[in-house]
OpenMM code with the backbone's topology and positions (N, CA, C; nanometers):
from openmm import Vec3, app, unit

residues = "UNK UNK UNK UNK UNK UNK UNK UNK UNK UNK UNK UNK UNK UNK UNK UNK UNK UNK UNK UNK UNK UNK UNK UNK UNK UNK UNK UNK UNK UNK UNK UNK UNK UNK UNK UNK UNK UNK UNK UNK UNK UNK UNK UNK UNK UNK UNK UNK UNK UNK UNK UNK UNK UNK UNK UNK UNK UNK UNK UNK UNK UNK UNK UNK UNK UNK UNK UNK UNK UNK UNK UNK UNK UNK UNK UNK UNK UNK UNK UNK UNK UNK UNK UNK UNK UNK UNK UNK UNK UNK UNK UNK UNK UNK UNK UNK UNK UNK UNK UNK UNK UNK UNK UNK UNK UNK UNK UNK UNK UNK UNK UNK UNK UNK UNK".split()
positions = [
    Vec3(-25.1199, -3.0141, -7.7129),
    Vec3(-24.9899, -2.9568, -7.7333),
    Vec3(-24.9313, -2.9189, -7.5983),
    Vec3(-24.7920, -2.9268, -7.5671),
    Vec3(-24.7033, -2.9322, -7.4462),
    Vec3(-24.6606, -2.7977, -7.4375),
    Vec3(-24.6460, -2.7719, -7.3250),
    Vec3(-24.5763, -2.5972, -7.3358),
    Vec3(-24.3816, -2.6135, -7.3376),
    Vec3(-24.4020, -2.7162, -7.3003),
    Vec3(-24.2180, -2.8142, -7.3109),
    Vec3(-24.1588, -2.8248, -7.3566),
    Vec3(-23.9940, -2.8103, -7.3911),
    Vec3(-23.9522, -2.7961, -7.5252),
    Vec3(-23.9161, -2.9495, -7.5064),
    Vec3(-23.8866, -2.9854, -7.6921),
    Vec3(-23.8794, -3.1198, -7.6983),
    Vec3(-23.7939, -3.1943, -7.6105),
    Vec3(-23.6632, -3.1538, -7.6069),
    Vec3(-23.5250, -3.1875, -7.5175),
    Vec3(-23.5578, -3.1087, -7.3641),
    Vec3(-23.6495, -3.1552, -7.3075),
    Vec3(-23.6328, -3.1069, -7.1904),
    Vec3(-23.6066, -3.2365, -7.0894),
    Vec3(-23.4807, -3.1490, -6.9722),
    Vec3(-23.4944, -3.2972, -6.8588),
    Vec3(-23.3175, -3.3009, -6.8623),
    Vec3(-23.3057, -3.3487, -6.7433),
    Vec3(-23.1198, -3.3577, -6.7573),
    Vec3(-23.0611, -3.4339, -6.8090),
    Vec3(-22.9401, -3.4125, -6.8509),
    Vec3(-22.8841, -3.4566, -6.9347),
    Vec3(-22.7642, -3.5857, -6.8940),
    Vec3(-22.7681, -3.5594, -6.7968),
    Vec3(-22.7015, -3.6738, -6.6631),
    Vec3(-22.8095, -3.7735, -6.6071),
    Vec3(-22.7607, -3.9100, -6.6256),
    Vec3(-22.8864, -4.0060, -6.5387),
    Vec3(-22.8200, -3.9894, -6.4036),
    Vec3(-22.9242, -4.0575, -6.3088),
    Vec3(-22.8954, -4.0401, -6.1929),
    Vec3(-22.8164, -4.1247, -6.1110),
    Vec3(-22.7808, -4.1198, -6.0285),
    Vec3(-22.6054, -4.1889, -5.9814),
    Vec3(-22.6774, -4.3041, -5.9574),
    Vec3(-22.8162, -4.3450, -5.9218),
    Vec3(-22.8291, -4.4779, -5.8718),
    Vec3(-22.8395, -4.5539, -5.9885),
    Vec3(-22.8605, -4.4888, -6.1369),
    Vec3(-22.9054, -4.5692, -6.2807),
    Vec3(-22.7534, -4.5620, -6.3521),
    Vec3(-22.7059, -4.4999, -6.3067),
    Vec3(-22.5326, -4.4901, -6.3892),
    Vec3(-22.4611, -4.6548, -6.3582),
    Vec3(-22.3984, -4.7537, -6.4276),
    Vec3(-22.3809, -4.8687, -6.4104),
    Vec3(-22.2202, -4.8590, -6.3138),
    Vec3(-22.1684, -4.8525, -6.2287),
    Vec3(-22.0902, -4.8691, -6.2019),
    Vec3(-21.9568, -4.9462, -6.2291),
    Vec3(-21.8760, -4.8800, -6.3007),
    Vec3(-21.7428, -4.9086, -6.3532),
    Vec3(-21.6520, -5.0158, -6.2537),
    Vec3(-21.6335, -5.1330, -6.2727),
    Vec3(-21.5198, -5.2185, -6.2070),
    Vec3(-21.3934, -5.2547, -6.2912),
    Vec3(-21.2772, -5.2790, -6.2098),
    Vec3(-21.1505, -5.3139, -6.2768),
    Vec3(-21.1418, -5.4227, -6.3003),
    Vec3(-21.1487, -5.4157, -6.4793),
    Vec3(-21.1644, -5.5196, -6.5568),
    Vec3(-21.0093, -5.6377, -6.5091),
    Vec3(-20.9954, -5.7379, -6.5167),
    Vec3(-20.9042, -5.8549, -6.5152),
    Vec3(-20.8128, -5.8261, -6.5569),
    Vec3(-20.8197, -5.7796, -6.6850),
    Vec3(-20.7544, -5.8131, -6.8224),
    Vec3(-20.7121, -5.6810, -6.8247),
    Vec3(-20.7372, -5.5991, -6.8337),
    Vec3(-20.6301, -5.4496, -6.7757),
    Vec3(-20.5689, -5.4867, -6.6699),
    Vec3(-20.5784, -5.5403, -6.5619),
    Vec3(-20.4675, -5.5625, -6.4586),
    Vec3(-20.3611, -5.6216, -6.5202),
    Vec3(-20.4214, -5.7104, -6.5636),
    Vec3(-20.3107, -5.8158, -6.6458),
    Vec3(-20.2245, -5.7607, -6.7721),
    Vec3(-20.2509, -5.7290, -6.8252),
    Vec3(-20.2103, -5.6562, -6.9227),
    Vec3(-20.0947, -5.5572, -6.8956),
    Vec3(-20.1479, -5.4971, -6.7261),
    Vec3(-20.0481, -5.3721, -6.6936),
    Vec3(-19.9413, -5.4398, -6.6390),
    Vec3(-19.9903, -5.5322, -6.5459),
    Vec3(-19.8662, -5.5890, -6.5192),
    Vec3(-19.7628, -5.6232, -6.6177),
    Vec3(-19.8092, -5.6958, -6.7149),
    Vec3(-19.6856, -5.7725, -6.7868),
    Vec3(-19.7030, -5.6380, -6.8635),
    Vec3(-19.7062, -5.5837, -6.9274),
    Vec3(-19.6002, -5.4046, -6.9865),
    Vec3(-19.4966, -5.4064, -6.9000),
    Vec3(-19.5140, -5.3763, -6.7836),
    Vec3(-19.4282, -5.2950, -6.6430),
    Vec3(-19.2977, -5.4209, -6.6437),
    Vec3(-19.3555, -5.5827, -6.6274),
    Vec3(-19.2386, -5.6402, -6.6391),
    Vec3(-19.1829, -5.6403, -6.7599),
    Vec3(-19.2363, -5.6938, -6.8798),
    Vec3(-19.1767, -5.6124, -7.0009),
    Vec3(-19.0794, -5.5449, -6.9782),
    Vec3(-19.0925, -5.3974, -6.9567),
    Vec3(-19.0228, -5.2738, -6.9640),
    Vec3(-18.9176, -5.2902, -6.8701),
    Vec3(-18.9905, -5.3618, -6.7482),
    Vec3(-18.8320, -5.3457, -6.6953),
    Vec3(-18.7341, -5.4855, -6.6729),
    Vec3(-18.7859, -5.5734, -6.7696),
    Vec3(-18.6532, -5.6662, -6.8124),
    Vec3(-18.5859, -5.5877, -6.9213),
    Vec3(-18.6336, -5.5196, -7.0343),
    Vec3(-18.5778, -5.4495, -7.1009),
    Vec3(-18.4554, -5.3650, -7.0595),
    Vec3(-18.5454, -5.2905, -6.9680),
    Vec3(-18.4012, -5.1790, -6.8881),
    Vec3(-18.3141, -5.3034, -6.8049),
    Vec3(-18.3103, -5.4051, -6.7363),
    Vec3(-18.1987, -5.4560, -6.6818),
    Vec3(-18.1278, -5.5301, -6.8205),
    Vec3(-18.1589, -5.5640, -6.8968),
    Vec3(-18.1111, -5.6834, -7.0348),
    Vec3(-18.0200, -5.5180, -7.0921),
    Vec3(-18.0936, -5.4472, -7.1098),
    Vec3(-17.9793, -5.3442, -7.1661),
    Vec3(-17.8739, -5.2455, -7.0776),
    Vec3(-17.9003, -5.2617, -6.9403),
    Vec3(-17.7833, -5.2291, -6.8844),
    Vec3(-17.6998, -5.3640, -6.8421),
    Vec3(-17.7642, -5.4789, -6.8864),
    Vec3(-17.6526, -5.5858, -6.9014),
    Vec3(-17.5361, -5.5777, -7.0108),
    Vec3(-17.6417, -5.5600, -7.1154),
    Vec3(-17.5850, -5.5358, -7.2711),
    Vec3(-17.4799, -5.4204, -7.2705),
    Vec3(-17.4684, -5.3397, -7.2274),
    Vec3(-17.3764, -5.2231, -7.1993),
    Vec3(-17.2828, -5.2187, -7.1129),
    Vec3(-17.2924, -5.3443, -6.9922),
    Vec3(-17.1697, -5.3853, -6.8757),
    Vec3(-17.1030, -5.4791, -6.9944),
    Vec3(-17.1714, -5.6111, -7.0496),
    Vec3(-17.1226, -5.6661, -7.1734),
    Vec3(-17.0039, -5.6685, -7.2226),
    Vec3(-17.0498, -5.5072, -7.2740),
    Vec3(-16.9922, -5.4270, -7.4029),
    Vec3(-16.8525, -5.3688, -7.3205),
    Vec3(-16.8426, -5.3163, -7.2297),
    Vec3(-16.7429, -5.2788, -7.1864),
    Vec3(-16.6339, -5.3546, -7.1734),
    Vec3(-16.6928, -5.5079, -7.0674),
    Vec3(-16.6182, -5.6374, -7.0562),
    Vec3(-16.5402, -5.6414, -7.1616),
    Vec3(-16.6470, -5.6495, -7.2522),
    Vec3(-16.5997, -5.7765, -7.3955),
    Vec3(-16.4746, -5.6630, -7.4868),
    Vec3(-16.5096, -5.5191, -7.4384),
    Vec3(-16.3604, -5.4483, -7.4763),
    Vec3(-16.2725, -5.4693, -7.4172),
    Vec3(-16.2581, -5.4388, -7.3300),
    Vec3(-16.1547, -5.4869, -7.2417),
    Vec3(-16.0836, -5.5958, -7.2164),
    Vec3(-16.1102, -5.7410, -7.2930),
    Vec3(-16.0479, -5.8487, -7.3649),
    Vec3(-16.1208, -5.9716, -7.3077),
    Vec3(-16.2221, -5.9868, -7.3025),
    Vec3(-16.2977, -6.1009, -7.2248),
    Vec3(-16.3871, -6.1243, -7.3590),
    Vec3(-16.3458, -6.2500, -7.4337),
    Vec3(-16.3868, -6.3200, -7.5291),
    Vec3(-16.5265, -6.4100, -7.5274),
    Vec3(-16.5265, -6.4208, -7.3790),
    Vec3(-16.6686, -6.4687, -7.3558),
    Vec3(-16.8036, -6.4339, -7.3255),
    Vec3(-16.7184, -6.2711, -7.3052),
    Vec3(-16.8595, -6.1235, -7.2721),
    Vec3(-16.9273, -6.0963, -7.4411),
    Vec3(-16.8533, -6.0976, -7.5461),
    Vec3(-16.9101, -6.1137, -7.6628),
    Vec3(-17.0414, -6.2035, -7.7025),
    Vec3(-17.0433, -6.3277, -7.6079),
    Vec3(-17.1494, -6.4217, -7.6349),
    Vec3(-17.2876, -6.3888, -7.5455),
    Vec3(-17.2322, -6.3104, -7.4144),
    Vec3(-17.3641, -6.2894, -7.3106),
    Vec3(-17.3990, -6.1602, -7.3953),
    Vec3(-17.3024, -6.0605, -7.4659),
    Vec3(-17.3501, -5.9135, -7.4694),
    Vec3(-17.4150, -5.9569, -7.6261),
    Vec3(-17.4117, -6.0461, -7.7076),
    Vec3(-17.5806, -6.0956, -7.8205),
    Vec3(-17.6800, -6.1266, -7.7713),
    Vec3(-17.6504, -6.2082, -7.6456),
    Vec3(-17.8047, -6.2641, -7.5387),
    Vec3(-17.8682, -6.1611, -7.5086),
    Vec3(-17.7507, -6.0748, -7.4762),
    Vec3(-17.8635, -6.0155, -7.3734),
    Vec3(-17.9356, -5.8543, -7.5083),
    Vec3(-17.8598, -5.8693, -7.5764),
    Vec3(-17.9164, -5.7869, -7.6676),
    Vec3(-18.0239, -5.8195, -7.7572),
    Vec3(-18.0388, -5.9799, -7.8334),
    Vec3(-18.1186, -6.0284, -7.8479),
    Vec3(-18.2325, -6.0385, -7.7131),
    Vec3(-18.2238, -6.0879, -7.5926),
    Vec3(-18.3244, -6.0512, -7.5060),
    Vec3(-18.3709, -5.9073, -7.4852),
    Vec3(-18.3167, -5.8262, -7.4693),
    Vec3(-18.3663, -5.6520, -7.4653),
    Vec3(-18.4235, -5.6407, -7.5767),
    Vec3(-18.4115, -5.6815, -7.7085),
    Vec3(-18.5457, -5.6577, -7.8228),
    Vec3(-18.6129, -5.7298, -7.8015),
    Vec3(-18.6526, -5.8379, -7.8063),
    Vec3(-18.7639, -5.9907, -7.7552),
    Vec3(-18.8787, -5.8806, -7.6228),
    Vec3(-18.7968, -5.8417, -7.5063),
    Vec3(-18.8748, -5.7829, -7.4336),
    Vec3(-18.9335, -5.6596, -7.4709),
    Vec3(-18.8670, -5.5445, -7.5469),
    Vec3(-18.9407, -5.4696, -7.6153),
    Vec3(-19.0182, -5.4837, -7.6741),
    Vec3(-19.0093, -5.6068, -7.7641),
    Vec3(-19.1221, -5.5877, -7.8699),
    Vec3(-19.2329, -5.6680, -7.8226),
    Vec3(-19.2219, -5.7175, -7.7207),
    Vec3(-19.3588, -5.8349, -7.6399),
    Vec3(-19.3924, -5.7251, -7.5520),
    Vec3(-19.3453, -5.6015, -7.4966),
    Vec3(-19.3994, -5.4763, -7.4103),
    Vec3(-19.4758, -5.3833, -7.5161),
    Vec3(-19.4034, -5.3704, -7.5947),
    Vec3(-19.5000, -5.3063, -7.6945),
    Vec3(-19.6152, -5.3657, -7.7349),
    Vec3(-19.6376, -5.5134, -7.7569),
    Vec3(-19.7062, -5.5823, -7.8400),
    Vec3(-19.8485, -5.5831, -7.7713),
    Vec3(-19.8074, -5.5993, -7.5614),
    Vec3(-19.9248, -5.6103, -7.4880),
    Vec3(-19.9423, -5.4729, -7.4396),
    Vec3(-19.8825, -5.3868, -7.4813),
    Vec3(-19.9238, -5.2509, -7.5169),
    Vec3(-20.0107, -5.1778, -7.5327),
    Vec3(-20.0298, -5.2423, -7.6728),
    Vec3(-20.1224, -5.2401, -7.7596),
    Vec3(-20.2443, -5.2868, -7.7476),
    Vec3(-20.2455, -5.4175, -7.6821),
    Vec3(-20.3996, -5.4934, -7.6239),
    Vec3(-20.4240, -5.4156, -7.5463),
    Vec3(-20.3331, -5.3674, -7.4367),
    Vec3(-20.4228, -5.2525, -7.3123),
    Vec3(-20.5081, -5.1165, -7.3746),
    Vec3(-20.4043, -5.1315, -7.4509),
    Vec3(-20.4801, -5.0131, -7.5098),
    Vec3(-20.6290, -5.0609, -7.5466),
    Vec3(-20.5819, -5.1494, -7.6435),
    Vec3(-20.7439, -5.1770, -7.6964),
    Vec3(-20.8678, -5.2593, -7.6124),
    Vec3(-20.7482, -5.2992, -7.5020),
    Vec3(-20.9095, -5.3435, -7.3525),
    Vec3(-20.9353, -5.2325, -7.3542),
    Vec3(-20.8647, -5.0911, -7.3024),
    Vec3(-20.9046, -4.9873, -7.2379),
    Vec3(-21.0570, -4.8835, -7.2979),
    Vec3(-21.0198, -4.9282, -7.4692),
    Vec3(-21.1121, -4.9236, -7.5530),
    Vec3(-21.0839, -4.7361, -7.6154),
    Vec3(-20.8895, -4.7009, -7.6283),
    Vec3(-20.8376, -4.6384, -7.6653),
    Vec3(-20.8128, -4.6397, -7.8017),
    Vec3(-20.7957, -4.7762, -7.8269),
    Vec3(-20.7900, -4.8140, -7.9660),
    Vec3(-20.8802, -4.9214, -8.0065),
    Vec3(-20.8988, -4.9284, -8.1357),
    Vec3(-21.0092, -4.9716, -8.1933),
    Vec3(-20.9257, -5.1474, -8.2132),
    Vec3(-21.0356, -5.2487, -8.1960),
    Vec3(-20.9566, -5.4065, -8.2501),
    Vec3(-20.9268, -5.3792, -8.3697),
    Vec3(-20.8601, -5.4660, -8.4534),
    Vec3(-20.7909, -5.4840, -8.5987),
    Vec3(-20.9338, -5.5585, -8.6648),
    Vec3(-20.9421, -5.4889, -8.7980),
    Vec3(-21.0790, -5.5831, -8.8620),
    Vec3(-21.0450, -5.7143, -8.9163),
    Vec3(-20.9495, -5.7812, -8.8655),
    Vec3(-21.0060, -5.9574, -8.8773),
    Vec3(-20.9847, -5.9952, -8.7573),
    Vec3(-21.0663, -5.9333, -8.6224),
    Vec3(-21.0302, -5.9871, -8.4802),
    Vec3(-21.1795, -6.0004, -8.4689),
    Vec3(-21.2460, -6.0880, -8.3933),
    Vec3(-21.3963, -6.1284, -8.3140),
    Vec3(-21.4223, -5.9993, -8.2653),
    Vec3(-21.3223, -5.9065, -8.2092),
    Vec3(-21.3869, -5.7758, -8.0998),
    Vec3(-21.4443, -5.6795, -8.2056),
    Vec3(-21.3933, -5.6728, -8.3364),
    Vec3(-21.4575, -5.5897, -8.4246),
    Vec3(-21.5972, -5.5795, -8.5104),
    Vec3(-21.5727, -5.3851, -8.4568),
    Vec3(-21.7625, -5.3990, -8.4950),
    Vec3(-21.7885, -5.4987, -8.6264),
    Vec3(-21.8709, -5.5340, -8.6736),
    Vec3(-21.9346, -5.5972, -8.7596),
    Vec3(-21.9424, -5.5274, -8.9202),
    Vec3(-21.8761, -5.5832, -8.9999),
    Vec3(-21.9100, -5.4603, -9.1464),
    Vec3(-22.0656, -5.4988, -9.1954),
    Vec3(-22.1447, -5.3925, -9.2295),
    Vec3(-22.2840, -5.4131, -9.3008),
    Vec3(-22.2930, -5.4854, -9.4224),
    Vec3(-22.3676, -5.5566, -9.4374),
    Vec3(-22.3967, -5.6465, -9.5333),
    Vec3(-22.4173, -5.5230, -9.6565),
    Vec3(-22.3002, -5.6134, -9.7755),
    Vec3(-22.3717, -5.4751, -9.8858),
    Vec3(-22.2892, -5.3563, -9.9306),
    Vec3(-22.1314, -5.3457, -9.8123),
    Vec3(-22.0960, -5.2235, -9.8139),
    Vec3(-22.1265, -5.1150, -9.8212),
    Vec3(-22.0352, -4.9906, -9.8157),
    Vec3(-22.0919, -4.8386, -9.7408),
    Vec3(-22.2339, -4.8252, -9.8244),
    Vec3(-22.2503, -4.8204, -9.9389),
    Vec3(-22.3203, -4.7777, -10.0396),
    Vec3(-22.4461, -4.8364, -9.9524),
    Vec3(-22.4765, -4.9707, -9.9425),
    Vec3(-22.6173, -5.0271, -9.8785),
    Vec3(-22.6475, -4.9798, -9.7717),
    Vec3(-22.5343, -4.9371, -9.6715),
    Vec3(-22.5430, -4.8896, -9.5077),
    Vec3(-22.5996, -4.7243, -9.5551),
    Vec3(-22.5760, -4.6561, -9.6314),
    Vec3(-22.6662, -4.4909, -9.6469),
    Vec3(-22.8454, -4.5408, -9.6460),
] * unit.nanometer
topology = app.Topology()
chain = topology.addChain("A")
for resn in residues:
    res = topology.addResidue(resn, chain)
    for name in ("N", "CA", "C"):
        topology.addAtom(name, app.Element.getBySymbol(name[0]), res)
């Protein structure tokens, strides 16, 4: 018998056994295209709003750029949001969707067999 309690010993491994963290690819990538994303968004909608002024002011042909560019300012939102969302889930903030390859595995059997 040990005079030791069971959990004895630190609770931190030591800096030379800790695996060292590198910047994954695919988070770079990811950040980048958000950032351009976001900011075609902000120029497409301060297009959309020079547009809008034009096309009041009696210019019949600012009506056709100020749908472009409004249709483009959602297109870029929703493709900034969309890779958003993957950073997130490289970052491992959010969990994959369960019909993606990255997701954990369901147990054979459902919850009931996994107790």
């Amino acid at each position: 018998m040990t005079n030791g309690s069971k959990h004895a010993g630190s609770r931190k491994a030591s800096r030379r056994a800790r695996p060292r963290r590198s910047l994954d690819t695919r988070v770079a990538k990811y950040a980048v295209a958000v950032t351009l994303c976001v900011v075609a968004w902000g120029y497409l909608v301060w297009a959309a709003i020079d547009f809008g002024a034009t096309a009041r002011g009696g210019n019949g042909a600012a009506w056709f750029f100020l749908l472009l560019a409004c249709i483009g300012a959602a297109s870029c939102l929703f493709a900034g949001l969309m890779l958003g969302v993957r950073l997130l889930t490289v970052l491992g903030i959010l969990a994959p969707p369960a019909g993606s390859p990255d997701a954990p595995a369901r147990p054979a059997g459902g919850r009931r067999a996994a107790r």
